[in-house]
C-alpha positions as CSV (number, residue, x, y, z in Angstrom):
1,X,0.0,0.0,0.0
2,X,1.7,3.8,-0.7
3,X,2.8,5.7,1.6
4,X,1.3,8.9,1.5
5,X,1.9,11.7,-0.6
6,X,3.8,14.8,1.4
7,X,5.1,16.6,-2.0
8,X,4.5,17.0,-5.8
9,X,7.9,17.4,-8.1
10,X,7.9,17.8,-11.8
11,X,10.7,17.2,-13.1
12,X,11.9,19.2,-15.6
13,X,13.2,17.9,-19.1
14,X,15.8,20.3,-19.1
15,X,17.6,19.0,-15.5
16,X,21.1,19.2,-15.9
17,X,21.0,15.6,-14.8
18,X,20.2,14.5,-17.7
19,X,22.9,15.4,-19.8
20,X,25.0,12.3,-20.4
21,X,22.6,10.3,-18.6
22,X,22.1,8.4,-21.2
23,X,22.3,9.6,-24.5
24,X,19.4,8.3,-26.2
25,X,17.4,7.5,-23.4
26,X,17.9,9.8,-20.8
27,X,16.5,8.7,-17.4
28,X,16.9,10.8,-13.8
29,X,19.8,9.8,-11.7
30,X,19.4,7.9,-8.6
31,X,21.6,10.6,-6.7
32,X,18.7,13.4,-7.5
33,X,16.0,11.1,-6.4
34,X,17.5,10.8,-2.7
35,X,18.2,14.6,-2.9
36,X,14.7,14.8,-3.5
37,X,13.7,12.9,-0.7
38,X,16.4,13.8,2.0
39,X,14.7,17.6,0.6
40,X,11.6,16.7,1.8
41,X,12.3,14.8,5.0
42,X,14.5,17.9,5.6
43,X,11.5,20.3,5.1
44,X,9.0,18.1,7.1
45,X,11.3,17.4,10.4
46,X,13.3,20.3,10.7
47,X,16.6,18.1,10.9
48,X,19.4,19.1,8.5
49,X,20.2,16.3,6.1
50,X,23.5,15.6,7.0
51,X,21.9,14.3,10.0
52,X,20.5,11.0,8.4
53,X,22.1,8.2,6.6
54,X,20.7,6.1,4.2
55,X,19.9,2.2,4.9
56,X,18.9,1.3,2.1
57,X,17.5,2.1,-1.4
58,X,16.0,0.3,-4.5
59,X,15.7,2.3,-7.7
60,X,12.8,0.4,-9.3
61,X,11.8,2.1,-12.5
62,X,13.2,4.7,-14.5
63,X,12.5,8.3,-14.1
64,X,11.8,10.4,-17.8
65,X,12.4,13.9,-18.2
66,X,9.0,15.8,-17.8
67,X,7.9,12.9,-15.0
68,X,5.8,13.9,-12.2
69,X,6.7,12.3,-9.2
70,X,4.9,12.4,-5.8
71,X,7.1,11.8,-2.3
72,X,6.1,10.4,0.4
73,X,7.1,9.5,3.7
74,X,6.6,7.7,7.2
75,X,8.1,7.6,10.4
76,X,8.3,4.2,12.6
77,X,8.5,3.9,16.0
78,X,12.4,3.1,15.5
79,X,13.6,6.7,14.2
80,X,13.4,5.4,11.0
81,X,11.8,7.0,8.3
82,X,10.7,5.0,4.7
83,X,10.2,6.8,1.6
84,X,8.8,6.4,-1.4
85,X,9.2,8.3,-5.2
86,X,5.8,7.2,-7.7
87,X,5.1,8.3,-11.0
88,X,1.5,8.2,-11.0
89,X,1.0,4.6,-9.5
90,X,4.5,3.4,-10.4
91,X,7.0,3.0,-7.9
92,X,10.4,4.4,-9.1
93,X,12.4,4.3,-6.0
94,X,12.3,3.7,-2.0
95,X,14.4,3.4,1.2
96,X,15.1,4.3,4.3
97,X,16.7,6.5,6.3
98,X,17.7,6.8,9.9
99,X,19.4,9.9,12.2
100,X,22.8,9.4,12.5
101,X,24.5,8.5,16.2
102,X,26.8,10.8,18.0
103,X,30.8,10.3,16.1
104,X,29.0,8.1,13.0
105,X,30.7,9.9,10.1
């Protein structure tokens, strides 16, 4: 069942990301889809991202310039937070994320 939905992101088919990625078929780096995410868990628990590390990720379809996506996310009752990116009812990518401890780089 989705997660959801905390925030709407078009992306556009100009993103800089695209270029070289990949000529002929150009599809949205994995890097800006956890920006996007970390941007939003940022936005909606006031924590600076560098505060978080990623436990995992799986990148499960591929994101098209012009592709709206929707975000979502949820907390659990560990500190954890999952996330999900959709194009409409497509899952493109998900994870999770948890605070970083006191001296973890």
């Amino acid at each position: 069942m989705p997660l959801p939905v905390d925030h709407a992101l078009a992306v556009p088919r100009d993103h800089p990301a695209f270029e070289g990625h990949f000529p002929g078929r150009p599809i949205l780096p994995g890097v800006c889809l956890l920006g996007e995410a970390m941007a939003v868990l940022e936005a909606a628990t006031g924590t600076d991202a560098r505060g978080w590390r990623l436990e995992s990720a799986k990148f499960t379809s591929p994101v098209a310039p012009g592709t709206a996506l929707a975000i979502a996310h949820r907390g659990e009752e560990t500190g954890r937070v999952r996330f999900e990116i959709r194009a409409g009812e497509r899952l493109v990518a998900s994870g999770v994320l948890a605070r970083r401890t006191a001296g973890e780089p």
